[in-house]
N, C-alpha and C positions, 0 to 999 in steps of 0.2 A: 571453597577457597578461603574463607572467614573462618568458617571452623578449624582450615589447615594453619590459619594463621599466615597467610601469603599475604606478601606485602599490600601495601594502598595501589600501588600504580598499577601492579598487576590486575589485582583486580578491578581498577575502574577501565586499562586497557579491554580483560575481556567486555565490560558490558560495552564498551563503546562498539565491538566486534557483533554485540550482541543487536545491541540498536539499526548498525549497518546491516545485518542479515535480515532483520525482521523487515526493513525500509524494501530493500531489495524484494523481497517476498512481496511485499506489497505493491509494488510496480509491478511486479509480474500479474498479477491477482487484476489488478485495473487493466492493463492491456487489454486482458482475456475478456474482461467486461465491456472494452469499447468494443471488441471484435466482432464479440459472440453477442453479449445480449442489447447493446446498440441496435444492429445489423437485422436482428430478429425483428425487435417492435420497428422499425422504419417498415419493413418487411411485412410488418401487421397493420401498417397504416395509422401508427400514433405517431403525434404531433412531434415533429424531428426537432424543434425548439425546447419543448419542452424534455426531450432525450437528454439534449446536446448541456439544457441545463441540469440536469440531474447527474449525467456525467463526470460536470464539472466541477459540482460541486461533491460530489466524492471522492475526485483527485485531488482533491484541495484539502478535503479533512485527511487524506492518506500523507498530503505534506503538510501537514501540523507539528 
């Protein structure tokens, strides 16, 4: 779009479109991880505190 020479707005609308997709993706990604590998170690008998904080704090860097 810079090379095509399109306008500023344009192109900061895409990344904004760009940023929204990636966030979205990233939601979806954590879900899967409280589901799936939460579910497993509680499952394997590790400390559910220490899950629940690992968890948390990886949702937390995904909303950064």
């Amino acid at each position: 779009m810079i090379e095509e020479e399109k306008k500023c707005e344009a192109i900061l609308l895409q990344l904004v479109a760009i940023r929204s997709a990636v966030h979205k993706v990233s939601t979806i990604v954590a879900q899967r991880y409280a589901n799936g590998c939460l579910i497993e170690a509680i499952d394997q008998g590790e400390d559910r505190q220490e899950i629940m904080n690992k968890a948390i704090e990886t949702i937390m860097k995904i909303n950064q």
